[in-house]
VEXDRENVO-352931 format. One record per residue: x, y, z of N, C-alpha, C, O in turn; residue number from 1. Coordinates in steps of 0.001 Angstrom, whole numbers, plus 500000, padded with zeros to 6 digits. Layout:
<atoms>
      n.X      n.Y      n.Z     ca.X     ca.Y     ca.Z      c.X      c.Y      c.Z      o.X      o.Y      o.Z   lumvex
        X        Y        Z        X        Y        Z        X        Y        Z        X        Y        Z      NUM
...
</atoms>
This chain:
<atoms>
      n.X      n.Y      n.Z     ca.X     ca.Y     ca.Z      c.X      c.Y      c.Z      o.X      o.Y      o.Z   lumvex
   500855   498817   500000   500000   500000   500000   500893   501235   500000   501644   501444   500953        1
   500823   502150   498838   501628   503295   499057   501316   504223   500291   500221   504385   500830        2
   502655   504859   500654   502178   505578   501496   502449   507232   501589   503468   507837   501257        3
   501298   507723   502107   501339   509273   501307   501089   510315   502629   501182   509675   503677        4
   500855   511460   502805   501083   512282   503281   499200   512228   504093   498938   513011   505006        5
   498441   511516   503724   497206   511451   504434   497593   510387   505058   497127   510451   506196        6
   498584   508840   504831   498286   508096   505133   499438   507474   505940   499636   506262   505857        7
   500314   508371   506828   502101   508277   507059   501686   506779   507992   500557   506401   508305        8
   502827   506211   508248   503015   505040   509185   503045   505575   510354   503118   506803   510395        9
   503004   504901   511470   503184   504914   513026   504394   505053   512898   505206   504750   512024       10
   504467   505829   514419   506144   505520   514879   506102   504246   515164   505089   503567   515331       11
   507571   503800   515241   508188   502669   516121   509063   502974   516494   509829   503876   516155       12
   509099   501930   517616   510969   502110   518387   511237   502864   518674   512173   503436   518115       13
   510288   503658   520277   510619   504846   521109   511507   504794   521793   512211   505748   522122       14
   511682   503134   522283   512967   503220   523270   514624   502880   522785   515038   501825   522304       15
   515284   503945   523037   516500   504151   521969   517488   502799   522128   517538   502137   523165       16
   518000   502607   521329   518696   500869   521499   520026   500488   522289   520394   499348   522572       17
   520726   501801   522612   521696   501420   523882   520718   501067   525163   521217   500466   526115       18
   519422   501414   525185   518753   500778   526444   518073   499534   526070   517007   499633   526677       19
   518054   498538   525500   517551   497213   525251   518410   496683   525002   519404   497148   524444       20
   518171   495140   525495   518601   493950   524761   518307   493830   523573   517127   494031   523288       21
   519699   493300   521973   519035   493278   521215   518287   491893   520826   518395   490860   521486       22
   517530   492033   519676   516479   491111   519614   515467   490789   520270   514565   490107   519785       23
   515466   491255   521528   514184   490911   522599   513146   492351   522701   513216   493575   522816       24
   512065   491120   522555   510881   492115   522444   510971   493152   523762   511609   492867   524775       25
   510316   494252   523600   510437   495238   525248   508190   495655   524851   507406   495374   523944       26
   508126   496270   525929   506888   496672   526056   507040   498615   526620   507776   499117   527469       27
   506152   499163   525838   505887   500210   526065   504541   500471   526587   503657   499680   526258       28
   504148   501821   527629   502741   502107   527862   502449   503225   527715   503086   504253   527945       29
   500921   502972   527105   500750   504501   526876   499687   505125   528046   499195   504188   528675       30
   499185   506478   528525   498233   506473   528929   496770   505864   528331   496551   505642   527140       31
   495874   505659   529388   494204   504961   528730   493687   506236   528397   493894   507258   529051       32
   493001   506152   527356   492323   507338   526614   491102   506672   526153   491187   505671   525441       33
   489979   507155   526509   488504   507082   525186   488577   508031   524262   489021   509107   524661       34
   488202   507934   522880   488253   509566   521771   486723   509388   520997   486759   508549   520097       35
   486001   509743   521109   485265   509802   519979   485768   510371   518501   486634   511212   518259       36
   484946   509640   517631   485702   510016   516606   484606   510126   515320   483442   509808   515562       37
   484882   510471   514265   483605   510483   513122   484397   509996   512142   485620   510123   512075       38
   483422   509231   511100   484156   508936   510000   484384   509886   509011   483505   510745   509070       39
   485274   510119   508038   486197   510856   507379   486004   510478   505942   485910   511306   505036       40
   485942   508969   505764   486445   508766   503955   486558   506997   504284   487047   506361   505218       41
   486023   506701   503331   485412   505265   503140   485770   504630   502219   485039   504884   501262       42
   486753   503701   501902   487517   502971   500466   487508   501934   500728   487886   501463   501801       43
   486775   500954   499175   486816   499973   499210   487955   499077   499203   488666   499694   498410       44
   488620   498063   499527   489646   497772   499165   490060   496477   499069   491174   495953   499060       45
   488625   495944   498980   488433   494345   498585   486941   494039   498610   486125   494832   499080       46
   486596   492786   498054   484971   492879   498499   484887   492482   500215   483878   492469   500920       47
   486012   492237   500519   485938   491741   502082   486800   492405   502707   487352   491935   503702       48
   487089   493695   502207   488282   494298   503353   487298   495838   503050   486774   495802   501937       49
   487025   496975   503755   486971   498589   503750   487936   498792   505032   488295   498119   505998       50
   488188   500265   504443   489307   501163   504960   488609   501881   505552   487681   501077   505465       51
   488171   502693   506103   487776   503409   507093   488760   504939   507651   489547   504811   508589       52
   488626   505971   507125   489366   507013   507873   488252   507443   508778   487076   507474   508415       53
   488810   507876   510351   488368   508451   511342   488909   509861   511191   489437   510286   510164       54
   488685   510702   512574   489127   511717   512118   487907   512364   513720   486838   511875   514086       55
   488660   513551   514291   488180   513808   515448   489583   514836   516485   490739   514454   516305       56
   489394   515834   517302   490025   516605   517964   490918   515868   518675   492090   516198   518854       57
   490128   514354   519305   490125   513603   520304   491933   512749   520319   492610   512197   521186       58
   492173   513177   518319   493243   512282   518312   494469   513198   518337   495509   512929   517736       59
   494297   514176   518992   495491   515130   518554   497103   514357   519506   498189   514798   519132       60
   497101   513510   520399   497577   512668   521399   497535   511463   520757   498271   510720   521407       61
   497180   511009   520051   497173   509502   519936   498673   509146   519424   499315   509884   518676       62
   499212   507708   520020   500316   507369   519884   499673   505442   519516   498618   505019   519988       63
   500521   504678   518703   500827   503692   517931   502253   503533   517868   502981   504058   517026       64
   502656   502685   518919   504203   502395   518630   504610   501401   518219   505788   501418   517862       65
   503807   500052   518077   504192   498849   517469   502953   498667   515973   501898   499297   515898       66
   503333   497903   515180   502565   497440   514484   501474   496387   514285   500713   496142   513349       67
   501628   495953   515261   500481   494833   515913   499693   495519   517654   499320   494955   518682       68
   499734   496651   517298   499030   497349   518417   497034   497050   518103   496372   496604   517166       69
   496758   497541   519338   495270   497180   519058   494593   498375   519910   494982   498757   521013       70
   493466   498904   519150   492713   499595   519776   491127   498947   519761   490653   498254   518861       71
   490559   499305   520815   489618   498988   521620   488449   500305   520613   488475   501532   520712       72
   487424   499316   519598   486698   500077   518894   484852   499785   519334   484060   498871   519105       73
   484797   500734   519855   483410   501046   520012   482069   501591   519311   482097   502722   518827       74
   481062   500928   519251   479872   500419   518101   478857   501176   518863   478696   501181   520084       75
   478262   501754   518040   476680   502210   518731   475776   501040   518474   476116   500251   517593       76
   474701   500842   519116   473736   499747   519174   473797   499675   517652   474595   500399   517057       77
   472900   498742   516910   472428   498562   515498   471142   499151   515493   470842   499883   514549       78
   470109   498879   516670   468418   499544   516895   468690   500815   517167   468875   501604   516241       79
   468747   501156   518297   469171   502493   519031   469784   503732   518298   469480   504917   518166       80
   470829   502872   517869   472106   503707   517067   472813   504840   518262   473443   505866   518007       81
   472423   504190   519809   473607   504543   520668   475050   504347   520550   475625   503674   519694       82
   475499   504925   521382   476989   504623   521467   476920   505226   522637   476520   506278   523135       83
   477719   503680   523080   477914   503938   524629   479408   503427   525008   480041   502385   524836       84
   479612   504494   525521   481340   504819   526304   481396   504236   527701   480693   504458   528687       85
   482330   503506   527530   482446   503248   529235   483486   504414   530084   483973   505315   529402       86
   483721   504371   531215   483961   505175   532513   485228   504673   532463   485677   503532   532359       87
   485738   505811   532561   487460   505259   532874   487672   505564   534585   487038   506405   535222       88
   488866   504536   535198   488908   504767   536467   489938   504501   536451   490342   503396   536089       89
   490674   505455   536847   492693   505370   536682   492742   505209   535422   492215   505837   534505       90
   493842   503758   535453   493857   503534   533978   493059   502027   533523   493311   501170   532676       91
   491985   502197   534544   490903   500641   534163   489849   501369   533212   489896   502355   532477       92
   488841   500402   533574   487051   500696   532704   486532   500535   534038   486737   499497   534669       93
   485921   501424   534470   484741   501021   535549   483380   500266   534842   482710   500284   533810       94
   483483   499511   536329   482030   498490   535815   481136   498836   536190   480913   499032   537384       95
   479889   499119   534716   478355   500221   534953   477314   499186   535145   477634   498142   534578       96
   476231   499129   535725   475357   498787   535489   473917   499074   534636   472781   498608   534554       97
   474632   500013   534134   473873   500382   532213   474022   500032   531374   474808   499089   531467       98
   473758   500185   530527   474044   499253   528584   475314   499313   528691   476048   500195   529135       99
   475516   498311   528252   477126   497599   528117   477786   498406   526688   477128   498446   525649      100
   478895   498908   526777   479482   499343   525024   479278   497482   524444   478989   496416   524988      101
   479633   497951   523058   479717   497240   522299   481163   497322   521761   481348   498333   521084      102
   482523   496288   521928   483608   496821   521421   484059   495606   520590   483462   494543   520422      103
   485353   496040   520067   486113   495040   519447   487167   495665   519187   487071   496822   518775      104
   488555   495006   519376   489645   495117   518796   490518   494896   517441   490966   493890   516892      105
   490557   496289   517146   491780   496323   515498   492689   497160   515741   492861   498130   516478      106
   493232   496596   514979   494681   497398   514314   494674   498941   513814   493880   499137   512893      107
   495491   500199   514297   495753   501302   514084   496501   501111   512505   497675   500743   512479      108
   495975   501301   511580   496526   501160   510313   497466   502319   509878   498609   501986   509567      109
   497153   503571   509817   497513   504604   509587   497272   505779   510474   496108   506138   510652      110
   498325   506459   511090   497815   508013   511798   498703   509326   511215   499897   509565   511034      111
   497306   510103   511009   497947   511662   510003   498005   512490   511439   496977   512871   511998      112
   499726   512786   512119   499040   513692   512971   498776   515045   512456   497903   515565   513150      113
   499087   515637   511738   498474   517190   511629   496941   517037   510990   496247   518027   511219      114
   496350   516085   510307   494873   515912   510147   494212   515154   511539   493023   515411   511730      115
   494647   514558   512186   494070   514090   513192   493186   512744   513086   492344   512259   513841      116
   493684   512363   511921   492956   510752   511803   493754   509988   511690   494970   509918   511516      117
   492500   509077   511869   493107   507700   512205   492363   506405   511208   491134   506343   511243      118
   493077   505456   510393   492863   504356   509178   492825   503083   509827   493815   502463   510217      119
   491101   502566   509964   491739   501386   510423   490700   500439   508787   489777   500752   508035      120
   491424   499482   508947   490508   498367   507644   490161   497348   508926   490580   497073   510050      121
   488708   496836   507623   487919   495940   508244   488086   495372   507558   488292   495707   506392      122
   488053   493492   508305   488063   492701   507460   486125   492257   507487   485376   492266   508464      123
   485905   492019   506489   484396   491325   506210   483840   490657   506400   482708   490739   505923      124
   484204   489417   507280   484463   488144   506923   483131   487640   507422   482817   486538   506971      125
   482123   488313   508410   480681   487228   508898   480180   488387   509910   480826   489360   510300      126
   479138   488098   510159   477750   488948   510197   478662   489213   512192   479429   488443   512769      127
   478099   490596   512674   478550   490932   513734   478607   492097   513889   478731   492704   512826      128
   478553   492999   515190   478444   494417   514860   479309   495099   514434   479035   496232   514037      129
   480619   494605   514391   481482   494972   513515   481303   495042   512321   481047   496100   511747      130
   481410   493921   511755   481266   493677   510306   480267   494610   509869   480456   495386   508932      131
   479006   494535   510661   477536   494727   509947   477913   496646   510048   477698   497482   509170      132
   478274   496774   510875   478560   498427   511241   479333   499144   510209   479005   500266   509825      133
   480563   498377   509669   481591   498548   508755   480721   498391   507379   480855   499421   506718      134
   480292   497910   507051   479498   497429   505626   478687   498113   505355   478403   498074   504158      135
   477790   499185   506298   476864   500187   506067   477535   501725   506426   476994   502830   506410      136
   478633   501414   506684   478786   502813   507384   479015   503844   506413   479185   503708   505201      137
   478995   505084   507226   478777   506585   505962   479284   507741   506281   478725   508084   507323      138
   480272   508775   505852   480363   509401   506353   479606   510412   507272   478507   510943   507110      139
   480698   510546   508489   479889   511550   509749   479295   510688   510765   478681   511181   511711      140
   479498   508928   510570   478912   508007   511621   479740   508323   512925   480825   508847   512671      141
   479541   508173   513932   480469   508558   514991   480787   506459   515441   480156   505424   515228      142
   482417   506908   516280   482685   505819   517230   483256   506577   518153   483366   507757   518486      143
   483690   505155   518559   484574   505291   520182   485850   504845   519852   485767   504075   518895      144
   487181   505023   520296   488466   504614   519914   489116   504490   521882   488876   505378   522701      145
   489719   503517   522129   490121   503342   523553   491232   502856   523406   491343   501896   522643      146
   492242   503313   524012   493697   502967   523895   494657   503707   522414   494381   504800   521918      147
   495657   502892   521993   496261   501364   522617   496849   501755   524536   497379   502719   525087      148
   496388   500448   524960   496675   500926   526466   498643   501013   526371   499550   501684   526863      149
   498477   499908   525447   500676   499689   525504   501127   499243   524067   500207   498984   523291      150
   502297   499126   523644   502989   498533   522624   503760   497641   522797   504650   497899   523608      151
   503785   496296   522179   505152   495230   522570   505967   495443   521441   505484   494888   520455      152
   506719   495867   521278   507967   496069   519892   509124   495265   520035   510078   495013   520770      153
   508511   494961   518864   509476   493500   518143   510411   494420   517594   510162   495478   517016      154
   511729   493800   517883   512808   494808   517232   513162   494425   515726   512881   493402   515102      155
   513855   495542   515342   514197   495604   514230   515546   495006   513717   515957   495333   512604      156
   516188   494205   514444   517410   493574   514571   517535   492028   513812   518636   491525   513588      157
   516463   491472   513514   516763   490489   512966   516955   490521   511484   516654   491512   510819      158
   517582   489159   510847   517684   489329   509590   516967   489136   508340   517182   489585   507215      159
   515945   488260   508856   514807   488415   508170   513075   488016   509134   513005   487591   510288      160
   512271   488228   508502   510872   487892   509149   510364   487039   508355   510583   486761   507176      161
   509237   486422   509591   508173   485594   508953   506694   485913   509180   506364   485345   510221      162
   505518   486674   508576   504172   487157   508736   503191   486109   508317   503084   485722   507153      163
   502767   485846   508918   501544   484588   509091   499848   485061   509298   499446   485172   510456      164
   499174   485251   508492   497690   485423   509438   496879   485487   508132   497243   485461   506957      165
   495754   485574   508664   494991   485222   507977   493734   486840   507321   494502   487802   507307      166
   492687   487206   506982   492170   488193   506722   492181   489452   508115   492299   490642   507826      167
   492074   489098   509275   491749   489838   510517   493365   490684   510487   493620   491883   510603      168
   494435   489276   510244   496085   490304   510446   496338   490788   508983   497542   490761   508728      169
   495588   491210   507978   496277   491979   507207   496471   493325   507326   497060   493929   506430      170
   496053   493902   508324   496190   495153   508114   497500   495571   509342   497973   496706   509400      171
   497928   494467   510230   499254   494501   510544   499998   494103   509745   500943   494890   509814      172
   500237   493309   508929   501125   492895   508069   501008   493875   506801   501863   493833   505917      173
   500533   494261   506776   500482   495740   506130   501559   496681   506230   502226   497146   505306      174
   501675   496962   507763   501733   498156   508642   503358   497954   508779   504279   498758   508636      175
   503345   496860   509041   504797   495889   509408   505868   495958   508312   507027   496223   508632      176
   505446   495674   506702   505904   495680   505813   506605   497253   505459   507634   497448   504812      177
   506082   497857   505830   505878   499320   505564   506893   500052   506275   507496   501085   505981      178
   506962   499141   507473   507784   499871   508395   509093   499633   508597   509933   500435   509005      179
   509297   498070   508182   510062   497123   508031   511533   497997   507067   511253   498919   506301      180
   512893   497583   507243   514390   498390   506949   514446   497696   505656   515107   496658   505691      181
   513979   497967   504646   514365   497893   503351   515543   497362   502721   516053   497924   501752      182
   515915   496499   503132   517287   495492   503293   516708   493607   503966   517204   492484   503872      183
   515830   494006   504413   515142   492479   505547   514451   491625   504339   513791   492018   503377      184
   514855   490271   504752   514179   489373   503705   513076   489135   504566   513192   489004   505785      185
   511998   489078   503935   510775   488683   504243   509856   487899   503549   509514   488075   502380      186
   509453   486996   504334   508124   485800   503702   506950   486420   504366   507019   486817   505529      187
   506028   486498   503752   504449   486760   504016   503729   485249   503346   504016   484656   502306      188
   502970   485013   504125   501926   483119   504053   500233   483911   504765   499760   483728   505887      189
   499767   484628   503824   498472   485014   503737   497301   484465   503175   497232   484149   501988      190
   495738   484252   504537   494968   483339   503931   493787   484008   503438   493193   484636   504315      191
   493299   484051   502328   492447   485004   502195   490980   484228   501285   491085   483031   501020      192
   489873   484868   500921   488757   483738   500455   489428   483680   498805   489641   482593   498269      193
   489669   484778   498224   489759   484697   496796   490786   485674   496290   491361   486437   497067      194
   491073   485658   494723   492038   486656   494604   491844   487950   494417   492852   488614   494172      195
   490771   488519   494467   490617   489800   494792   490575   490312   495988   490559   491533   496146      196
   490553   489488   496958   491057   490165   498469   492427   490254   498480   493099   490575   499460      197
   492932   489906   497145   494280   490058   497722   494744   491963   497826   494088   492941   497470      198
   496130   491868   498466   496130   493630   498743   497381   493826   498062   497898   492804   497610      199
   497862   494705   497924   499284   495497   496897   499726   496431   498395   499024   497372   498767      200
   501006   495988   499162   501464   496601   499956   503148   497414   499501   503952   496797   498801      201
   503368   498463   499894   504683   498332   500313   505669   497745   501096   505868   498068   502267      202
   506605   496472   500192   507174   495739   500835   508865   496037   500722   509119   496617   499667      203
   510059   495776   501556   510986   495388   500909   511467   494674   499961   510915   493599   499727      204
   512643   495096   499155   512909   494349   497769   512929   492784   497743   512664   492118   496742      205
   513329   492201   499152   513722   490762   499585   512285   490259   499914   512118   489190   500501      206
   511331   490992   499553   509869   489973   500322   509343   489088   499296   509245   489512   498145      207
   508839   487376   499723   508199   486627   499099   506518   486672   499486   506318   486947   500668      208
   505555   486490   498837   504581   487024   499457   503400   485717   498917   502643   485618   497951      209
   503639   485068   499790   502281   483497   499310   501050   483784   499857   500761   483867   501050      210
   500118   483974   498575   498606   483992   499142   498180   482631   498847   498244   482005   497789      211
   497524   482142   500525   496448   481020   499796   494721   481660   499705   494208   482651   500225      212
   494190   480644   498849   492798   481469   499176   491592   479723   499528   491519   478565   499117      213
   491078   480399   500263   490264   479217   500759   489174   479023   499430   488793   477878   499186      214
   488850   479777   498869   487812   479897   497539   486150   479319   497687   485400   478646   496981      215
   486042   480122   499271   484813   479722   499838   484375   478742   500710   483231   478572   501131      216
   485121   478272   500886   485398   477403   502581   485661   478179   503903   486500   479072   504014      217
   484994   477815   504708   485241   478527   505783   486239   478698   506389   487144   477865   506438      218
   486260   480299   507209   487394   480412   508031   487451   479383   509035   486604   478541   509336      219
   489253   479724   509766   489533   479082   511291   489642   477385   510898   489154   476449   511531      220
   490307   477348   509864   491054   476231   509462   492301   476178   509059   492614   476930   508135      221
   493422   475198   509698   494975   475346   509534   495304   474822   508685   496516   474638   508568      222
   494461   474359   507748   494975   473213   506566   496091   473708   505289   497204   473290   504968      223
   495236   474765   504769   495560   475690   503583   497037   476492   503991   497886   476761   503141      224
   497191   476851   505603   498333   477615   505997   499723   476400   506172   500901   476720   506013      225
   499228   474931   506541   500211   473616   506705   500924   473323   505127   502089   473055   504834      226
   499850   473476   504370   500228   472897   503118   501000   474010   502612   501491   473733   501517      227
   501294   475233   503044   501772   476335   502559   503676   476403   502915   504674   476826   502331      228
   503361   475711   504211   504969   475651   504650   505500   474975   503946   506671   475282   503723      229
   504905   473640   503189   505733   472976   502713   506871   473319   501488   507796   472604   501104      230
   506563   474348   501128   506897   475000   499985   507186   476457   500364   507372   477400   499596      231
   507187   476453   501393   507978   478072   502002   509299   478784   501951   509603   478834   503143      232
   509950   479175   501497   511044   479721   501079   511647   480663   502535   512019   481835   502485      233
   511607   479533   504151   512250   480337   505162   513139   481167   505110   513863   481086   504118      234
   513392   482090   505957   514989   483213   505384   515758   482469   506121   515401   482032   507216      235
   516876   482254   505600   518074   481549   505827   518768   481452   507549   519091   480664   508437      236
   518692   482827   507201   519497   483286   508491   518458   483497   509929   517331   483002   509900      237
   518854   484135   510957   517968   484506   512086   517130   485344   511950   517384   486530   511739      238
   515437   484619   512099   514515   485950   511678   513695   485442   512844   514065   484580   513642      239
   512337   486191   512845   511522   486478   513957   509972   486378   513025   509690   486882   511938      240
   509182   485550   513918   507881   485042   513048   506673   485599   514052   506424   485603   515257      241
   506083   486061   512824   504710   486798   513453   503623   486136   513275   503376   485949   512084      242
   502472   485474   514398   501460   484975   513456   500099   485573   514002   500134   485824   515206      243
   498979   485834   513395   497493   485921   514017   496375   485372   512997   496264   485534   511782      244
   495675   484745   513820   494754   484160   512887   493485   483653   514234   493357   484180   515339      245
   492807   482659   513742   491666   482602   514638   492568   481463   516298   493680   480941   516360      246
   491997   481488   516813   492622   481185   518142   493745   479648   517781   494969   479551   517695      247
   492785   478775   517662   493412   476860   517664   494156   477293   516514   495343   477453   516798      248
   493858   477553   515246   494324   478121   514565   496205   478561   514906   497169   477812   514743      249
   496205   479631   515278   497528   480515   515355   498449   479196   516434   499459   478561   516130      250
   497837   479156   517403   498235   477828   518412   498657   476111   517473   499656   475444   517742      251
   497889   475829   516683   498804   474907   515597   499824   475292   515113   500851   474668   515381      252
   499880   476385   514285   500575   477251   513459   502414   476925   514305   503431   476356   513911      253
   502033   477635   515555   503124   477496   516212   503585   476960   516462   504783   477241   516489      254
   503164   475654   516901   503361   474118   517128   504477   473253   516306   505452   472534   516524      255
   503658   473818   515143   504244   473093   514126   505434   473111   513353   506182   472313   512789      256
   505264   474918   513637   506977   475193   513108   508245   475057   513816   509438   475086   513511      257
   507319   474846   515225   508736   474426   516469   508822   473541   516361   509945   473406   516849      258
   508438   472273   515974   508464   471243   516569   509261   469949   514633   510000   468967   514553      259
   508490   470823   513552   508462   470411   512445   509695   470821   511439   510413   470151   510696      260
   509603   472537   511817   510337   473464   511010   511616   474082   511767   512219   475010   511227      261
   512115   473484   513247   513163   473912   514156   513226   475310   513935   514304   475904   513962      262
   511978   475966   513684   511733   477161   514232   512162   477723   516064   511598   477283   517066      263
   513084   478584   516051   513347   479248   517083   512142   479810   518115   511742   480974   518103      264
   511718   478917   518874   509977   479784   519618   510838   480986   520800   510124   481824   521351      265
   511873   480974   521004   512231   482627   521422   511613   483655   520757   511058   484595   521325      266
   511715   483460   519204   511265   484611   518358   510548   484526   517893   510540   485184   516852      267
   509401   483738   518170   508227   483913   517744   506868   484341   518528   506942   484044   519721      268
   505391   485095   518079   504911   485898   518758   503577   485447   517696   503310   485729   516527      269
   502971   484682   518651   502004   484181   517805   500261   484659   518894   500032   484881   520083      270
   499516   484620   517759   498168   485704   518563   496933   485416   518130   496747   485620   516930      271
   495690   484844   518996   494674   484151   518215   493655   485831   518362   493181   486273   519408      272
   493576   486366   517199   493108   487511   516556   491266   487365   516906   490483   488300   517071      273
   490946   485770   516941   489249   485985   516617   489486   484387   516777   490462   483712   516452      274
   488228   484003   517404   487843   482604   517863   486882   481970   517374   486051   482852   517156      275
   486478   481067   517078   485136   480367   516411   484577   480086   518028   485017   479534   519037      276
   483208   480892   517578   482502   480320   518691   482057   481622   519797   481191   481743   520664      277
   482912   482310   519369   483195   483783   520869   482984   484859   519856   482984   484883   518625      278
   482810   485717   520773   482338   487003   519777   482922   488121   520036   482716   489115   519340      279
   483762   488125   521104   484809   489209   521004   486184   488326   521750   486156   487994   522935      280
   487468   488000   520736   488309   487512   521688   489599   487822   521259   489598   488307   520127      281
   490740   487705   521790   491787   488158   521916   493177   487801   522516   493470   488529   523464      282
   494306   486655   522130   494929   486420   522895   496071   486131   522652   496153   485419   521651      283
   497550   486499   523389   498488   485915   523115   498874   484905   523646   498855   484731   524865      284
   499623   483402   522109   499646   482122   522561   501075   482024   522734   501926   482455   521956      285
   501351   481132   524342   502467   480687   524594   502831   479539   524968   501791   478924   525203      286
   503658   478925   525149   503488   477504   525773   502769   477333   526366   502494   478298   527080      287
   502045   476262   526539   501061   475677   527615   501296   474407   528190   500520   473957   529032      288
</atoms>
């Protein structure tokens, strides 16, 4: 995805590198913030992906320091067409006994700070107030934006990467590519329904980029991503593997390359993005 003067990348890598270990992930925090926000500009950019610009006073502060950051996105009812904010207390959510928000977590795609917006893409993929909210929406709809509460930053020290996920992580692997030192070999193993979801990113010159497409089979299956390694073109040398996809999902994924592919699990950072079965979920997988 080119990138232009509406649409600059996040920072990364606030904390300067005589203070870290290299190669090891570190964590940053930001303050908790709610912003309301309105929509801005609406692009299609697959039949199963829209872009979404926000845009609001609220973001004149907003910070994105990793590329797999997540903000906490808030839905007005579908009947009502409320929107309801929860109560901040320190840096928690106080618990109301009024209408519950409606939230879900994505990816900060793009932030313009002198316009004050903020790009996130939706993926399409099945009926939900997300989805259903994203698919009708129009300019001047209002949300809620909460966080990112912190950043985990994967450093920039290795010699090449590995990006794994499925429709929900493209718009980190997006973000990643983009940000990524133009010298790094990189493999991308993306699962998507068909070939017009596929996306045109800015990548480094060294990136291989395998789309599978399920071609109408359902998500939150590891099959299409197994059969993909077999024929994977790993980077040679010491790299660092990213994965998100639906929960069991990302948790095989990982399994397999430690155990199959003498994949290094120091450097890997694997994340079940969305769960079959749950309707809002979120998690990072580690040994168990």
């Amino acid at each position: 995805m080119q990138q232009n003067e509406q649409n600059s990348p996040l920072e990364q890598n606030p904390q300067p590198d005589q203070d870290r270990e290299p190669k090891k992930a570190y964590r940053v925090r930001h303050p908790l913030k709610l912003r309301k926000a309105s929509v801005q500009q609406i692009e299609e950019l697959g039949p199963n992906m829209r872009r979404i610009v926000l845009t609001g006073p609220d973001f004149a502060d907003f910070t994105s320091a990793s590329f797999d950051d997540h903000v906490k996105v808030f839905f007005p009812d579908a009947q009502s067409r409320q929107l309801v904010l929860p109560q901040l207390e320190g840096q928690g959510i106080a618990v109301s006994d009024g209408p519950k928000p409606i939230m879900r977590d994505y990816t900060p795609r793009y932030f313009d700070n002198q316009k004050n917006s903020l790009t996130i893409d939706f993926a399409l993929h099945e009926a939900g107030p997300a989805s259903d909210w994203a698919r009708q929406a129009k300019v001047g709809d209002e949300l809620g934006i909460g966080g990112p509460r912190g950043s985990m930053i994967i450093p920039m020290d290795f010699d090449g990467y590995v990006l794994i996920g499925d429709e929900t992580a493209l718009p980190a692997i997006g973000r990643r590519l983009e940000e990524l030192p133009r010298d790094s070999q990189v493999l991308v193993i993306a699962e998507v329904d068909c070939q017009q979801d596929q996306l045109n990113w800015e990548c480094p010159a060294d990136t291989e980029i395998m789309w599978v497409q399920r071609m109408g089979q359902p998500m939150g299956q590891a099959d299409l991503f197994l059969q993909a390694f077999k024929h994977a073109p790993f980077p040679e040398k010491e790299f660092h593997t990213w994965i998100a996809a639906e929960t069991n999902v990302a948790r095989q994924l990982r399994k397999t390359l430690i155990e199959d592919y003498d994949v290094n699990k120091k450097y890997i950072k694997a994340a079940g993005y969305w769960q079959l079965g749950q309707s809002d979920s979120h998690q990072v997988l580690e040994d168990e």
